[in-house]
Backbone as CSV, one residue per row, in Angstrom:
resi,resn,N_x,N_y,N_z,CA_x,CA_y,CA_z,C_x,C_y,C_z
1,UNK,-51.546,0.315,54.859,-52.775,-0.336,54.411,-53.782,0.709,53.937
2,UNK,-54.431,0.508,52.613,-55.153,1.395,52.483,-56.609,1.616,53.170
3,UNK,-57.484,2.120,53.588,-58.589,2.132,54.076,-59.480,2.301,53.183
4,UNK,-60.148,0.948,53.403,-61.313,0.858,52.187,-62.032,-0.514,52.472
5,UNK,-63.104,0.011,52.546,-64.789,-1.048,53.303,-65.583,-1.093,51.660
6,UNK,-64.601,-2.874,50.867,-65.605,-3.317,50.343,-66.910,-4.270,50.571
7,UNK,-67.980,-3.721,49.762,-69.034,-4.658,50.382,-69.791,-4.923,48.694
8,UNK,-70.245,-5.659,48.314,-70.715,-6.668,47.187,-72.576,-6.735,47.308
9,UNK,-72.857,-5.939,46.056,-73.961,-6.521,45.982,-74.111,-7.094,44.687
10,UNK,-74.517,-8.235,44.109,-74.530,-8.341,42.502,-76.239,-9.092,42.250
11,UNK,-76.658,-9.211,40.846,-78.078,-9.287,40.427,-77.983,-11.044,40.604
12,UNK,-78.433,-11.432,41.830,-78.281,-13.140,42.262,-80.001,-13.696,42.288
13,UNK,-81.056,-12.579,42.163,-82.277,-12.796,42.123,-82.357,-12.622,43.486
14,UNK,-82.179,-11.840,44.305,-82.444,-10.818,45.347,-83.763,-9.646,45.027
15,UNK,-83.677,-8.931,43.951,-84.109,-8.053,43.846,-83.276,-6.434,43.881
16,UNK,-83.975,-5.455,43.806,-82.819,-4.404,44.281,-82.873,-4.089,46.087
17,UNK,-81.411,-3.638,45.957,-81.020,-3.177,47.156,-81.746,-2.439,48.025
18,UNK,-82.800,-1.647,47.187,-83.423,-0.945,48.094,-84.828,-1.790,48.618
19,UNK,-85.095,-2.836,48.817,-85.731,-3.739,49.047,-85.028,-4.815,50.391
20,UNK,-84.127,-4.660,50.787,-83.036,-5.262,51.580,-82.999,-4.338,53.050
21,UNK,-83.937,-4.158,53.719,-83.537,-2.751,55.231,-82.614,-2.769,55.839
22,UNK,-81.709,-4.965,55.598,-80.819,-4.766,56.533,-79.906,-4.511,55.696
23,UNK,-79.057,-5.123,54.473,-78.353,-4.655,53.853,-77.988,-2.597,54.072
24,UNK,-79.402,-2.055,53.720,-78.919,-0.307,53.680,-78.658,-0.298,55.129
25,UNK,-79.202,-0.565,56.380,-78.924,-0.344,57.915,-77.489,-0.614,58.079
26,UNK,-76.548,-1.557,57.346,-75.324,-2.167,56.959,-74.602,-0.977,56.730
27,UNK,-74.493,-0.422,55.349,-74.011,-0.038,54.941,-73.813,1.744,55.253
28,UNK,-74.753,2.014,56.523,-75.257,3.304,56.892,-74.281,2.964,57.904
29,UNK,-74.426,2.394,58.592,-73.178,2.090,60.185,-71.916,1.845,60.132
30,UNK,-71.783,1.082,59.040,-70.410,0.693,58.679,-69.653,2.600,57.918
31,UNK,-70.363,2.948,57.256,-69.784,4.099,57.081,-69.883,5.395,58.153
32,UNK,-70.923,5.495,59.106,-70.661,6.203,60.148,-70.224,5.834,60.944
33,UNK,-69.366,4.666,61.145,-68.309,4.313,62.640,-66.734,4.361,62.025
34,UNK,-66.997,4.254,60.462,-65.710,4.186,60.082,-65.549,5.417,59.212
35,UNK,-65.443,6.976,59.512,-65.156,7.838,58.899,-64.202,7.927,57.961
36,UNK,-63.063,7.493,58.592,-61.578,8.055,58.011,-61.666,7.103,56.802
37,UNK,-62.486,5.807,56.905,-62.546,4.911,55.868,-63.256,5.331,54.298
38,UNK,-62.524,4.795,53.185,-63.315,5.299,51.757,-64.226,3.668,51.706
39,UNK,-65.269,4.039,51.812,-66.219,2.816,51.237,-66.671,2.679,49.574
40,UNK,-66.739,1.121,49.563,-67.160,1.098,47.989,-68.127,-0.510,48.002
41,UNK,-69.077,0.521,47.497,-69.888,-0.752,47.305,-69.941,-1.397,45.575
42,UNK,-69.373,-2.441,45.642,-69.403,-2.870,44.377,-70.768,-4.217,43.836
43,UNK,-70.960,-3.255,42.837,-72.647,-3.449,42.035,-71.846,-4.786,40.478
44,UNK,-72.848,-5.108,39.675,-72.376,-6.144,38.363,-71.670,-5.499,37.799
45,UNK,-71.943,-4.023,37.292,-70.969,-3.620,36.156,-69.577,-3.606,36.702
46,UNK,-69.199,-2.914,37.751,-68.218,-2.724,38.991,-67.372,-4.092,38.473
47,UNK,-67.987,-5.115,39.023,-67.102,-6.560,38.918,-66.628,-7.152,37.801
48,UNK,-67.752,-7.098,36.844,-67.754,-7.467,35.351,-66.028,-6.718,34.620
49,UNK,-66.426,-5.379,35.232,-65.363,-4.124,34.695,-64.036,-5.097,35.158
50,UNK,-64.218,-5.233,36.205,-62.590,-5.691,36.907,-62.401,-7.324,36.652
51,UNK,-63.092,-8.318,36.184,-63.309,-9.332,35.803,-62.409,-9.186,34.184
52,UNK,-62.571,-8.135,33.477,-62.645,-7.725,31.786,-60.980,-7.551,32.486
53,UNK,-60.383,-7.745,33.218,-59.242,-6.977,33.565,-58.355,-8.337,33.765
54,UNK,-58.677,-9.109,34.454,-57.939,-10.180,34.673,-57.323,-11.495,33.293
55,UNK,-56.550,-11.850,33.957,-55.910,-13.269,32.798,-57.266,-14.379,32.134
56,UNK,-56.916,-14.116,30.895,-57.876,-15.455,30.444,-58.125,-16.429,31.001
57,UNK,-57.562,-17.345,32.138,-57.733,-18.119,32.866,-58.837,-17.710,33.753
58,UNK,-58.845,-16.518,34.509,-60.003,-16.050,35.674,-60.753,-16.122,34.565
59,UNK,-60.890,-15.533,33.528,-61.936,-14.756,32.640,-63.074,-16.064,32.469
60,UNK,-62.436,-17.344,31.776,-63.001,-18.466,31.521,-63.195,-19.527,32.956
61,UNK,-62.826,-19.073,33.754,-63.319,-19.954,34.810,-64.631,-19.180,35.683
62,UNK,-64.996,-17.823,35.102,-65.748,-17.094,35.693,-66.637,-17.534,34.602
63,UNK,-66.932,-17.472,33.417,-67.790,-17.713,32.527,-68.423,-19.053,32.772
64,UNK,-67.297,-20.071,33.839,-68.122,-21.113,33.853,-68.751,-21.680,35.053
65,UNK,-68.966,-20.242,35.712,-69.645,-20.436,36.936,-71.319,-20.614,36.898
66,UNK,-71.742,-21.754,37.399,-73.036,-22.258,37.565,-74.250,-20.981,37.883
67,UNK,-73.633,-19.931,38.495,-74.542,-18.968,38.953,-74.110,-17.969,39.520
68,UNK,-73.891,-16.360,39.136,-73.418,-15.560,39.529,-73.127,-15.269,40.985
69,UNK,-73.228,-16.436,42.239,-73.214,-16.317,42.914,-71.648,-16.949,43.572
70,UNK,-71.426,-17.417,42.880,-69.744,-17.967,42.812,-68.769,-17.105,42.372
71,UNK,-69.299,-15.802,41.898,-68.843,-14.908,41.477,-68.825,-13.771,42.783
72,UNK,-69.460,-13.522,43.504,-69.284,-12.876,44.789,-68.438,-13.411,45.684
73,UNK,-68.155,-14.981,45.960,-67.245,-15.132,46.589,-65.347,-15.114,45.719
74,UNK,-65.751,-15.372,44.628,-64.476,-15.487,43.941,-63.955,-14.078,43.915
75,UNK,-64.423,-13.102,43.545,-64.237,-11.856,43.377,-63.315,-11.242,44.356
76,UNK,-63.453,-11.769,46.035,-63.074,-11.041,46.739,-61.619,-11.008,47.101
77,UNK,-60.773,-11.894,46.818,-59.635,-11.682,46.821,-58.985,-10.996,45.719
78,UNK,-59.971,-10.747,44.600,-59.033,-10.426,43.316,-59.695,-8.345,43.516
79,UNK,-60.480,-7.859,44.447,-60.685,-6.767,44.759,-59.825,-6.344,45.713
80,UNK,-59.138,-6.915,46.836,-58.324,-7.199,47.492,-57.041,-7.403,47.554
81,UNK,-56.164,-7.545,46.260,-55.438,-7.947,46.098,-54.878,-6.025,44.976
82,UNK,-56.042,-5.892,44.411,-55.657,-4.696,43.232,-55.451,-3.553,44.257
83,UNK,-57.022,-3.292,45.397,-57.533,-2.416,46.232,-56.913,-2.204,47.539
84,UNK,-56.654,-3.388,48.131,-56.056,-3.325,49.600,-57.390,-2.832,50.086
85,UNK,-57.310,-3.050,51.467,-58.229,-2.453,52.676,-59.351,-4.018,53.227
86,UNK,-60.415,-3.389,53.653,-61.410,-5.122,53.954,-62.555,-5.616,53.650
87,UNK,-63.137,-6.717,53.119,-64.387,-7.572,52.238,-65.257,-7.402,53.791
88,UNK,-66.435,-7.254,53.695,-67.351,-7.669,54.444,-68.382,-7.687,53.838
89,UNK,-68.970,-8.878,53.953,-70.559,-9.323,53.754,-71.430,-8.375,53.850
90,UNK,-72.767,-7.874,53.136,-73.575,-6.752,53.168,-74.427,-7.363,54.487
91,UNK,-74.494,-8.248,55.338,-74.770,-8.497,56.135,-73.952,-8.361,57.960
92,UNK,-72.654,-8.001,57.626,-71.761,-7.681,58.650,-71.759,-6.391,58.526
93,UNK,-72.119,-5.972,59.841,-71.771,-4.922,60.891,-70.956,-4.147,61.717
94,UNK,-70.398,-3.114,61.553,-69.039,-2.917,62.598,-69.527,-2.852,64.007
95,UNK,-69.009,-3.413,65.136,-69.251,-2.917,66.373,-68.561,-1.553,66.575
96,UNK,-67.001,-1.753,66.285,-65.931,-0.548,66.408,-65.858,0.141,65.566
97,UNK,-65.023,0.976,65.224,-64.223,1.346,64.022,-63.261,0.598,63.905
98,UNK,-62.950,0.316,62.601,-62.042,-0.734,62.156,-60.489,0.102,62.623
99,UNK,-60.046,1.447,62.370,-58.902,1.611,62.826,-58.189,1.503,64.135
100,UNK,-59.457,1.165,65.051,-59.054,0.681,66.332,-58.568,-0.804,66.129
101,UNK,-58.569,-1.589,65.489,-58.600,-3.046,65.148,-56.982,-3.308,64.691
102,UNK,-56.719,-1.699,63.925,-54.906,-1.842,63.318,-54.023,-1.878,64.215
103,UNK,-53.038,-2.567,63.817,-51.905,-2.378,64.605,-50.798,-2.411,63.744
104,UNK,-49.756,-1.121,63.905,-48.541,-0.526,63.206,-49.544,-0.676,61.786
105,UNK,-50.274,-0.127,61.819,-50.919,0.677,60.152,-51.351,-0.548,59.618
106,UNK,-51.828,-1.875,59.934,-52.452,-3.058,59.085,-53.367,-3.337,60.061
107,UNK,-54.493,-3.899,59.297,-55.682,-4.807,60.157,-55.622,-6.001,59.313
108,UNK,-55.696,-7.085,60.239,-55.484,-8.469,59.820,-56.578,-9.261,60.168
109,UNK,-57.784,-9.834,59.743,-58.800,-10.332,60.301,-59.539,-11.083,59.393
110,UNK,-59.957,-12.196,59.776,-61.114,-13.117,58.967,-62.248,-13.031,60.011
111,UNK,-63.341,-13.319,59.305,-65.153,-13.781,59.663,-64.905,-15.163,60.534
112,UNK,-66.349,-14.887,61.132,-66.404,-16.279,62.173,-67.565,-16.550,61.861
113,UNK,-67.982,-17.785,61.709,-69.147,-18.454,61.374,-69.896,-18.342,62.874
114,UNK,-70.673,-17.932,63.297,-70.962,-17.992,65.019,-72.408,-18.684,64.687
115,UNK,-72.911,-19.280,63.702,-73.749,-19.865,64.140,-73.540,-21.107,64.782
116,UNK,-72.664,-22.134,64.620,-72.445,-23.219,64.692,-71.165,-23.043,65.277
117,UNK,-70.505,-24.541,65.265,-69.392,-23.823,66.501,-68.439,-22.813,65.701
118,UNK,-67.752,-22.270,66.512,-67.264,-20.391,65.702,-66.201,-21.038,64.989
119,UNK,-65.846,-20.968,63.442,-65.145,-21.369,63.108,-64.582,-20.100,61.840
120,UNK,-63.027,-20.188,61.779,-62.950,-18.800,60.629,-63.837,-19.066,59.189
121,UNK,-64.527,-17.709,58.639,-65.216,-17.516,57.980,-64.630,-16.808,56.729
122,UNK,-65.336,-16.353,55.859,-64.896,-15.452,54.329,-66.067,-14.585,54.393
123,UNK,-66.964,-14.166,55.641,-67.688,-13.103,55.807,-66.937,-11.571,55.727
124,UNK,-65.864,-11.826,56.729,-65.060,-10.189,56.634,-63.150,-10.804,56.084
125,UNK,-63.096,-10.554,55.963,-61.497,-10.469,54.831,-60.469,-9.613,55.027
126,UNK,-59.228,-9.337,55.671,-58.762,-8.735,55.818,-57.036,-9.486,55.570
127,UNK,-56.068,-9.737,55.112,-55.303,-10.869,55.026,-53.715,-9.605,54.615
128,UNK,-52.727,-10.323,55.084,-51.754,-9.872,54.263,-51.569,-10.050,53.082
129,UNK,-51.049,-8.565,52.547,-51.526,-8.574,50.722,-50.923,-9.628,50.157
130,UNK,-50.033,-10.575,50.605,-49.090,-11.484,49.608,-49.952,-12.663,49.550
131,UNK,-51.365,-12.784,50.626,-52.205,-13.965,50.240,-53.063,-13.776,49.306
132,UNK,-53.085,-12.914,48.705,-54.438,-12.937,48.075,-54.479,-14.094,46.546
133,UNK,-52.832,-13.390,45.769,-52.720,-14.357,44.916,-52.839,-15.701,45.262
134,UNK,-52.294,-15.647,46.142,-52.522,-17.378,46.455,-53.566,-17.814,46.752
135,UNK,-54.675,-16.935,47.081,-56.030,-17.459,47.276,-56.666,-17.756,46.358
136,UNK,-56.454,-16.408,45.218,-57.137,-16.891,44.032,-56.758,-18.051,43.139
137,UNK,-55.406,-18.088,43.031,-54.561,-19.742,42.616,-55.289,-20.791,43.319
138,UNK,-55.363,-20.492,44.232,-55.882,-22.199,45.366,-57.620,-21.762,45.011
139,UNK,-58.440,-20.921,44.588,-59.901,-21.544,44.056,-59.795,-21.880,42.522
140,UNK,-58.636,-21.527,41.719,-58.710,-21.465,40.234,-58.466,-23.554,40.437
141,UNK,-57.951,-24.096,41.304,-57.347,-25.444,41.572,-58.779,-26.042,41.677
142,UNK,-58.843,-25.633,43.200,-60.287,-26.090,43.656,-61.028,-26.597,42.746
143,UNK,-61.222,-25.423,41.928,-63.010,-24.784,41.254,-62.714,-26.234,40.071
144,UNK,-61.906,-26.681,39.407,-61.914,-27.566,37.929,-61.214,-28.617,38.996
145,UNK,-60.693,-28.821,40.146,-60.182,-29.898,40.907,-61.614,-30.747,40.746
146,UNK,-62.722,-30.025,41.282,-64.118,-30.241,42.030,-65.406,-30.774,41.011
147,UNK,-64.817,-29.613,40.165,-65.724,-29.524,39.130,-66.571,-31.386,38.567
148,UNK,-66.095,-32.166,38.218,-66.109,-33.483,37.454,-66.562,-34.065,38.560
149,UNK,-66.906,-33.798,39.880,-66.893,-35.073,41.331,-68.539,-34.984,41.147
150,UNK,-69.087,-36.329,41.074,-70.696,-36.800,40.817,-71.469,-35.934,42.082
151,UNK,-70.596,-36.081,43.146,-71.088,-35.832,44.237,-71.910,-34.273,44.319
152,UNK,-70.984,-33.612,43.457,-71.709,-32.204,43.117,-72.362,-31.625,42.651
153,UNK,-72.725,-32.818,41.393,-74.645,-32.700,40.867,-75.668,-32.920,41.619
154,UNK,-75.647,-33.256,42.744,-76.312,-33.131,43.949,-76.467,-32.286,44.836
155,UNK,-75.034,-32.006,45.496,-74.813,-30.965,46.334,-74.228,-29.665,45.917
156,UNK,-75.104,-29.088,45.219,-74.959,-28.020,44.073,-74.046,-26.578,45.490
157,UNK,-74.991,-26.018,46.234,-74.629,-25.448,47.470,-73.443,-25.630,48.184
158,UNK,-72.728,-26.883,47.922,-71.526,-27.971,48.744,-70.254,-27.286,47.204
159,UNK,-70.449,-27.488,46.294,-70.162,-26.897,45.218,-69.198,-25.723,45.194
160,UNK,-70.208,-24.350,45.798,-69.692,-23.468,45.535,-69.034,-23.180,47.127
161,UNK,-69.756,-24.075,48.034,-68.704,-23.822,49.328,-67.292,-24.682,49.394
162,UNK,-67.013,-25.063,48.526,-66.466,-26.256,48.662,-64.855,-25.814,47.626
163,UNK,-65.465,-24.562,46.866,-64.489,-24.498,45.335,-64.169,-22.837,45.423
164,UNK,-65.120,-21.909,45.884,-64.754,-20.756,46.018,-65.535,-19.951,47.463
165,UNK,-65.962,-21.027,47.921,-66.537,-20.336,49.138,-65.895,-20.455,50.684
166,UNK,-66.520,-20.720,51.778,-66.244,-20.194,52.908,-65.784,-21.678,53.264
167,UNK,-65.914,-23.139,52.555,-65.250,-24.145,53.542,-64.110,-23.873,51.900
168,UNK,-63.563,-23.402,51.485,-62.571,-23.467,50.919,-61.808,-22.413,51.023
169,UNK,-62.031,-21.796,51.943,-61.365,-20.565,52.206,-60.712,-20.849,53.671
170,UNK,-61.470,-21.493,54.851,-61.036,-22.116,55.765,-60.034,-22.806,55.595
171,UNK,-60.056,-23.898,54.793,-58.827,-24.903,54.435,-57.770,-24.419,54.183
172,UNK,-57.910,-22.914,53.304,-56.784,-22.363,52.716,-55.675,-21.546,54.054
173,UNK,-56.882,-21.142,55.252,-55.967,-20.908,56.177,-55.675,-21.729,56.714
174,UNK,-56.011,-22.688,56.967,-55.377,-23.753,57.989,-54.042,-24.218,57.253
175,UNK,-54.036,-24.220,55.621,-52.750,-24.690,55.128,-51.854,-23.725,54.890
176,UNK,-51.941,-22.865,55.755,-51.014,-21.046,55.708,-50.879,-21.261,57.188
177,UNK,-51.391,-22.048,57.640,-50.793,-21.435,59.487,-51.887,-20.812,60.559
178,UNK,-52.965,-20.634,59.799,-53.504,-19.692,60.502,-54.365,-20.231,61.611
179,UNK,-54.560,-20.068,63.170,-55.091,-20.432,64.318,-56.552,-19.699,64.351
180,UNK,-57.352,-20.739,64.805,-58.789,-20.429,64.604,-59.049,-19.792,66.423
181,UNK,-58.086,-20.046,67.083,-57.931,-19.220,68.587,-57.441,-17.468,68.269
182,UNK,-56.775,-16.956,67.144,-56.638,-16.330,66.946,-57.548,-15.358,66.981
183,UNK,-58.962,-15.480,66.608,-60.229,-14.718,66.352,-61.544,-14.546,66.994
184,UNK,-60.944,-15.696,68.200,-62.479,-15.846,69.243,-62.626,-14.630,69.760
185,UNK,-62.223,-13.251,69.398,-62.891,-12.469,70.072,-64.007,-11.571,68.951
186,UNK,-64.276,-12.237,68.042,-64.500,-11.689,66.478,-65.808,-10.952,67.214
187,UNK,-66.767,-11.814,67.662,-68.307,-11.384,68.033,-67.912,-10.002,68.778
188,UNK,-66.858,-9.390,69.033,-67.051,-8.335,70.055,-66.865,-7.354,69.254
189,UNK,-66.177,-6.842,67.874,-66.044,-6.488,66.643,-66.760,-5.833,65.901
190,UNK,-68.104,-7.062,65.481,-69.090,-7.074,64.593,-70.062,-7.938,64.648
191,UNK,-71.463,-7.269,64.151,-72.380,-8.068,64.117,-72.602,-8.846,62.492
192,UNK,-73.352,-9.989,62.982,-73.264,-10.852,61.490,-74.966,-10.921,61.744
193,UNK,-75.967,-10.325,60.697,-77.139,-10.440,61.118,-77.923,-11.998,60.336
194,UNK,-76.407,-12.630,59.416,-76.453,-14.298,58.731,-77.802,-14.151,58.004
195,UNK,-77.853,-12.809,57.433,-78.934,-13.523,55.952,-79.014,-14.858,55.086
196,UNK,-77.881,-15.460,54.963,-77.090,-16.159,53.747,-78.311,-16.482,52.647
197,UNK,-78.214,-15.197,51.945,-78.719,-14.730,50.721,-78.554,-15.964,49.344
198,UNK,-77.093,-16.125,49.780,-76.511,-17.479,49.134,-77.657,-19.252,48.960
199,UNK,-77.753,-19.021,49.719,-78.797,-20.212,49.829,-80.172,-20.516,49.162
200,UNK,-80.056,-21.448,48.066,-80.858,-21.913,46.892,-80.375,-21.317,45.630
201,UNK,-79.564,-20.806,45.482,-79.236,-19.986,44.569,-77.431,-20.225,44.033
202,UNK,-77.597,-21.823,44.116,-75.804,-21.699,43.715,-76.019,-22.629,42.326
């Protein structure tokens, strides 16, 4: 597995990064607990670049995203899939070092929603490499499955959780096998300080 701590910032009407204390406090800890790790923080041009890279299909289903913010969650399996190593939210925290977390040279791990009851999340990302295609296949479905439902000119937010976000990423493990007992020990790990930056902005 390669070692590599991606983390995502893109222009969502945030402002710049250096305006964010917890975001840089993030990204300062996560790289001093995880030495041996290569970190990369990926900025618009970064994504855009690797976006210019993919099949006309991603290309035009990215062009027809409502708000560059569907674009941070879509992104992360297709960084993941080229890159190897693990997605975490500019809002997640390492407790450990992540190489304590491997076992026989892989770390395998999803996010936990801990506000509400703990349920697996698309905060931190870590998956065997043969899911990723299939992740991105199962939002390319989603995203134009969803797209036409009335219900979503309303629930604009429901939208992008729903087609490339964190309740469509859940579903996707539960229809792979994956046990949500598997991860109850996530909080001991990492901290989630739950900006969700995401919110008003889909």
């Amino acid at each position: 597995m390669n070692k590599i701590i991606h983390q995502i910032f893109l222009d969502i009407g945030l402002g710049p990064i250096e305006e964010h204390p917890i975001y840089l406090k993030v990204i300062q800890r996560n790289k001093h607990i995880n030495k041996d790790w290569e970190y990369k923080l990926w900025t618009d041009k970064d994504v855009d670049k690797l976006i210019e890279e993919q099949s006309e299909t991603i290309r035009d289903m990215v062009k027809d995203f409502p708000t560059r913010m569907f674009l941070c969650d879509f992104i992360r399996p297709i960084i993941l899939k080229k890159y190897g190593g693990i997605y975490m939210d500019l809002d997640v925290c390492c407790k450990v070092p992540l190489s304590s977390l491997m076992q026989d040279g892989k770390l395998f791990i999803v996010g936990r929603d801990m506000k509400e009851e703990p349920k697996m999340c698309n905060n931190v990302i870590s998956l065997p490499h043969e899911y990723y295609q299939l992740l991105i296949d199962y939002y390319l479905v989603e995203y134009y499955y969803k797209k036409g439902m009335s219900i979503y000119k309303t629930w604009k937010g429901r939208f992008l959780l729903q087609t490339v976000g964190a309740y469509a990423f859940l579903r996707f493990l539960k229809i792979h096998g994956f046990k949500e007992n598997i991860f109850m020990s996530w909080d001991l790990y990492f901290t989630d300080y739950g900006t969700k930056a995401w919110v008003g902005r889909c």
